[in-house]
C-alpha positions in Angstrom: -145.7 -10.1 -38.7 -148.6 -12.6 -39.8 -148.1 -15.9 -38.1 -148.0 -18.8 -41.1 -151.3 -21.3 -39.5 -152.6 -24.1 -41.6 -156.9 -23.2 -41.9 -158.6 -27.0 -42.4 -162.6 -26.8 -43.5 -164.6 -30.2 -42.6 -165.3 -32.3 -45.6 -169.1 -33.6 -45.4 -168.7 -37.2 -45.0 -171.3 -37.6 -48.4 -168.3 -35.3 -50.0 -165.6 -37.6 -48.8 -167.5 -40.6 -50.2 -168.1 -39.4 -53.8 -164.2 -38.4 -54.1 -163.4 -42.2 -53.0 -165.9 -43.7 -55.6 -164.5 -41.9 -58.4 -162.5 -44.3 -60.6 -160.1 -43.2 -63.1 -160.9 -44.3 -66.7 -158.8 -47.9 -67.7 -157.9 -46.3 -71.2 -156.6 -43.0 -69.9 -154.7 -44.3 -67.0 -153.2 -47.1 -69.1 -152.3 -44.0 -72.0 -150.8 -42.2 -69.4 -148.3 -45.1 -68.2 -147.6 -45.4 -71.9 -146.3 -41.7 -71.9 -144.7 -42.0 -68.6 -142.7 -45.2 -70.0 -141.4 -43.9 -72.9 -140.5 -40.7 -71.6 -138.2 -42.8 -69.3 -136.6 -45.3 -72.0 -133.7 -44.0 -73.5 -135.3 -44.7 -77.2 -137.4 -41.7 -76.2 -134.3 -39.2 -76.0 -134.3 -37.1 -78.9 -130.7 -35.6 -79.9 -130.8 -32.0 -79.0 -128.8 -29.1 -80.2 -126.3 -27.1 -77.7 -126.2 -23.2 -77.9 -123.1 -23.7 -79.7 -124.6 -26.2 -82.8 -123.3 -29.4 -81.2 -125.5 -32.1 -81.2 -126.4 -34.0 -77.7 -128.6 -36.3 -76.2 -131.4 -34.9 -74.0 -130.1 -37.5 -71.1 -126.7 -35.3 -71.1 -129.1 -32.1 -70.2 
């Protein structure tokens, strides 16, 4: 049986500072909220049809 053991590599610490200065881009982050918010309103629920022709909204899914 092969035991299950976590392998870690060591991160230079020039690597570790160039992945902490990266900075998302405003616009993108700020489009992405957008899309996350209306995804969770209820205006964004689109009526869906059942498998037998009824008519539901996606929150009942």
């Amino acid at each position: 049986m092969m035991s299950r053991q976590a392998y870690f590599y060591r991160v230079p610490p020039q690597e570790l500072h160039r992945r902490n200065q990266l900075q998302a881009d405003p616009a993108k982050t700020r489009a992405l909220q957008t899309v996350i918010d209306m995804k969770r309103s209820d205006a964004y629920m689109l009526p869906m049809v059942s498998a037998d022709g009824n008519m539901q909204s996606a929150s009942t899914y």
